[in-house]
C-alpha positions as CSV (number, residue, x, y, z in Angstrom):
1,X,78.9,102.1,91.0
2,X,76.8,104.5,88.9
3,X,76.1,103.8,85.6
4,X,74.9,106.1,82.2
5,X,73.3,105.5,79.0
6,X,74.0,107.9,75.6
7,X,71.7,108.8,73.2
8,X,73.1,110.0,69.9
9,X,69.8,111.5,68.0
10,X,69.8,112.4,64.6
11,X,69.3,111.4,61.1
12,X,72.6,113.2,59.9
13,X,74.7,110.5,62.0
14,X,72.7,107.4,60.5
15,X,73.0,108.7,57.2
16,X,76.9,109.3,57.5
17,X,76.8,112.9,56.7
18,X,78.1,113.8,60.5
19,X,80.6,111.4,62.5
20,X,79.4,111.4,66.2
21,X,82.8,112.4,68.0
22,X,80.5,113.3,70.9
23,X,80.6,109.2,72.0
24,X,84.0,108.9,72.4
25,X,84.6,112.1,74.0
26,X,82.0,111.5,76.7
27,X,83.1,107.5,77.2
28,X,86.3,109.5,78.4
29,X,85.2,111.8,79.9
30,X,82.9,109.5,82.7
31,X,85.5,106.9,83.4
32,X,87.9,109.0,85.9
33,X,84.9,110.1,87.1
34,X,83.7,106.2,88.2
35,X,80.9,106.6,85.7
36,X,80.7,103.1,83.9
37,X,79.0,103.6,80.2
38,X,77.2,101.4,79.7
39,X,75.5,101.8,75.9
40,X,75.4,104.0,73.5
41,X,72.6,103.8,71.2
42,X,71.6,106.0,67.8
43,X,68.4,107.0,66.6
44,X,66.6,109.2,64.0
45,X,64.8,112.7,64.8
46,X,61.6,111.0,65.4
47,X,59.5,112.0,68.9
48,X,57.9,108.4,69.6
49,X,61.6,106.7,69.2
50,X,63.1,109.5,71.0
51,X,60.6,109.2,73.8
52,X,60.4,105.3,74.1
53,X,64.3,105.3,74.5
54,X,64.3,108.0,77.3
55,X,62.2,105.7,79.1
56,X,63.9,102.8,78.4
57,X,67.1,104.3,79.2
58,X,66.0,106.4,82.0
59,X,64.6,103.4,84.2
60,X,68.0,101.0,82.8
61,X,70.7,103.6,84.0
62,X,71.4,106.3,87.2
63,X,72.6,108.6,84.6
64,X,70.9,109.0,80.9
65,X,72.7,111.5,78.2
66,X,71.5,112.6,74.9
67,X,73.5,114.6,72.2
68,X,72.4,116.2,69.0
69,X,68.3,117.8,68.0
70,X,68.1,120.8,70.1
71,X,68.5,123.4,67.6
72,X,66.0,125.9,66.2
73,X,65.3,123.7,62.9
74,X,62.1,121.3,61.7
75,X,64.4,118.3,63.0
76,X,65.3,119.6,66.0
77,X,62.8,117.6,68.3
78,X,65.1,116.2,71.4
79,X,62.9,118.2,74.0
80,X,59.6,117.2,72.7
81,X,60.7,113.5,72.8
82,X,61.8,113.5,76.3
83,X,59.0,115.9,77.4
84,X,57.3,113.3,76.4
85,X,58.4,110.6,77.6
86,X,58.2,112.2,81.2
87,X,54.4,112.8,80.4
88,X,55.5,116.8,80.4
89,X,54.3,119.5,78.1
90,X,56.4,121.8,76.4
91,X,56.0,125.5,77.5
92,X,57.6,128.9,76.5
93,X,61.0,129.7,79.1
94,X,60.3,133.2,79.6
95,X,63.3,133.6,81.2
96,X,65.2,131.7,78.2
97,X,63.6,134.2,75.7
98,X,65.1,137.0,77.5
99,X,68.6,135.6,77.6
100,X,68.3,134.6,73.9
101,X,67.2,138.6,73.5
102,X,70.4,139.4,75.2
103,X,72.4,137.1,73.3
104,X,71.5,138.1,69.8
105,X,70.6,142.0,70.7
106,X,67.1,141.6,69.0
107,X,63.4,140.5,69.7
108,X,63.5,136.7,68.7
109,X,61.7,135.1,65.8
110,X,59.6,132.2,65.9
111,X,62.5,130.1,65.2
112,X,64.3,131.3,68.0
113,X,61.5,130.8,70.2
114,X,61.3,127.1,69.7
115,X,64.5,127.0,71.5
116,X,62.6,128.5,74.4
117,X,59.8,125.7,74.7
118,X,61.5,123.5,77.7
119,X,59.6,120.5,79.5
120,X,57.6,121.6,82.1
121,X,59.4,121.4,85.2
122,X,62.9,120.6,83.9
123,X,66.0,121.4,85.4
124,X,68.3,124.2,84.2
125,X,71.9,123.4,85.6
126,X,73.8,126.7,84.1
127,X,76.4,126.4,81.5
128,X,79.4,128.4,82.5
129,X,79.9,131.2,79.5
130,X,77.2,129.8,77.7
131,X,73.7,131.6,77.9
132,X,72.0,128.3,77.2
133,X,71.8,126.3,80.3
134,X,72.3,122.4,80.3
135,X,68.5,121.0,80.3
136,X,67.5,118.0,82.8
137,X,64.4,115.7,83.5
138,X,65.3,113.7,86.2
139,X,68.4,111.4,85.1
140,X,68.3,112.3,81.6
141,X,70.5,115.2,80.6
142,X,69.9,117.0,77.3
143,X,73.2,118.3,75.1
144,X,73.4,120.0,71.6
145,X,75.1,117.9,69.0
146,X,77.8,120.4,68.2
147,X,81.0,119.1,69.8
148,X,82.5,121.9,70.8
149,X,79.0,123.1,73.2
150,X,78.3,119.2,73.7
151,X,82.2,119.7,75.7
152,X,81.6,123.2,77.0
153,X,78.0,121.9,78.6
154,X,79.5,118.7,79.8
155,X,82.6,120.1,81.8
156,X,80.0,122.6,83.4
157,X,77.9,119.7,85.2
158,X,80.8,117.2,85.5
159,X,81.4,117.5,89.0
160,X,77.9,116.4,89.6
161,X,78.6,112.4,88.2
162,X,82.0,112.5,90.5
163,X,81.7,109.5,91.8
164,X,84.6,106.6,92.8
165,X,86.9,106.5,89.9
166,X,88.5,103.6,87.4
167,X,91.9,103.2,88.3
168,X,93.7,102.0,85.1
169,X,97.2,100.1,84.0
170,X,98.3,100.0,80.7
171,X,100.6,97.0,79.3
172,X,102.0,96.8,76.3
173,X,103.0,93.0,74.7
174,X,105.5,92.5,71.7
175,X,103.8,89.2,71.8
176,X,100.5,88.3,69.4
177,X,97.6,87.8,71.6
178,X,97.1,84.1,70.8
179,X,100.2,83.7,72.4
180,X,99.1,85.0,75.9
181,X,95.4,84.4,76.1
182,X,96.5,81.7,78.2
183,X,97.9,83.7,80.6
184,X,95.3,86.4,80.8
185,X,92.6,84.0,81.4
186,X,94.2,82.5,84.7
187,X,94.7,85.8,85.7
188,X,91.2,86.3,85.3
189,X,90.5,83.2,87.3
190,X,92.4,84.4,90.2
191,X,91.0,88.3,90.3
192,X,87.6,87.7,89.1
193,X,86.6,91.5,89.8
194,X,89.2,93.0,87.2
195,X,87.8,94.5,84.2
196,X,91.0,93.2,82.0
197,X,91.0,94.4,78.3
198,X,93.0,92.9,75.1
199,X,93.8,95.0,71.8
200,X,95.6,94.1,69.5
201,X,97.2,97.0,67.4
202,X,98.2,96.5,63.4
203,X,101.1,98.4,62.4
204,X,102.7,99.3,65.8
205,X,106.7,98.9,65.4
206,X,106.9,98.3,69.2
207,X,104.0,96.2,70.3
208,X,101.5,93.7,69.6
209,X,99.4,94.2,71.9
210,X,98.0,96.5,74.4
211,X,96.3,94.9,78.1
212,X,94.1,97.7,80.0
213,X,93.5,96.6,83.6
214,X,91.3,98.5,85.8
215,X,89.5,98.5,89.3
216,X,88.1,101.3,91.4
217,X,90.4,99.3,94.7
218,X,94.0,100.8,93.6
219,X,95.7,97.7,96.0
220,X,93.4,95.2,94.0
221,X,94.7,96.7,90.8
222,X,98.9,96.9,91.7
223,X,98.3,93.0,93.1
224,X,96.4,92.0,89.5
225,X,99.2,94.0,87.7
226,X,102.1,91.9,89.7
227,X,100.5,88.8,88.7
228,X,100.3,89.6,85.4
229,X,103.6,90.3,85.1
230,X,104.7,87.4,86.8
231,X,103.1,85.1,84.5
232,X,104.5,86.9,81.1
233,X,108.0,86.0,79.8
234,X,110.0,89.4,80.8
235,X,111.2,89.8,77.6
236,X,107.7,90.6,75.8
237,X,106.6,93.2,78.2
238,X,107.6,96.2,76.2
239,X,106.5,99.1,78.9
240,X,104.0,99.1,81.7
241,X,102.3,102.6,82.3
């Protein structure tokens, strides 16, 4: 079972100016793909918290993820933070100069150029349509903040975190989920290894409540679904799906 980490860095998302959508998109994203995501963590654009995290995160998880501060702009300072928290300098990409020349059809100005200064010995896994490659130090994996390249980038290196995946089951309760916390906690005492979830929704016409239950073992997961329906009255289950 692999597991990943997510980094959200910068002080736009702490001060409410930006809502991170990049979370919630990559939580989906690693769940068919048997990645369990583990935390998700925000922090300023400051290099020492930046760095300590990495580290942190780096030795906690198999997979580590950042999102947001690798732009051309004074608080843009993701790859200094991880460079140094992998002890690495930051040196100018040749190569990424040139491709930035390409991209923009004119010599590059020292803005530009900043964009250029990778960690020393990184990784460059290519972005498919994107001239800017995804970025990599050892398990950590460095995206832009913009949700629309943060996607792009992702679904370019996906394949490489394809691990066993989460099979899931959704049931939906008209019941209030007092009423059958009994029941989910036997079932719970009988498959111990079932990650069983409980929300209640507000509102809903149809339901009260919606049970997630998932396992990577698809057999394990239809026998914890019988069960489950055998112990709730039949007339409360409103669908299965």
């Amino acid at each position: 079972m692999s597991t990943a980490g997510l980094l959200v860095i910068g002080n736009e998302i702490l001060s409410g100016k930006v809502v991170d959508v990049n979370s919630p998109y990559l939580a989906a994203e690693l769940r068919p793909l048997g990645v369990e995501l583990l935390r998700i963590l925000t922090i300023p654009d400051d290099i020492d918290v930046i760095a300590n995290d990495v580290r942190v995160m780096s030795k906690a998880y198999d997979h580590v993820f950042t999102s947001g501060g690798i732009g051309p702009t004074h608080d843009d300072v993701t790859l200094e933070g991880v460079a140094l928290a992998f002890g690495r300098d930051l040196v100018l990409d040749e190569e990424m100069c040139r491709r930035m020349e390409d991209a923009v059809g004119r010599p590059l100005n020292e803005s530009m150029r900043k964009m250029a200064m990778l960690p020393e010995g990184c990784e460059r896994a290519e972005a498919e349509n994107l001239w800017f490659p995804v970025v990599a130090i050892d398990n950590v994996y460095i995206f832009p903040g913009i949700p629309e390249l943060f996607r792009k980038k992702f679904e370019s290196v996906r394949d490489r975190f394809r691990g066993v995946p989460f099979e899931l089951k959704r049931v939906y309760v008209t019941q209030h989920e007092s009423e059958i916390a009994h029941h989910l906690n036997s079932l719970l005492s009988d498959f111990a290894e079932l990650m069983l979830g409980s929300y209640p929704r507000l509102g809903e016409p149809d339901y009260r409540v919606m049970l997630t239950l998932e396992s990577r073992d698809a057999g394990y997961l239809e026998r914890a679904l019988e069960s489950l329906l055998s112990r709730l009255p039949a007339d409360i289950v409103h669908r299965v799906e």
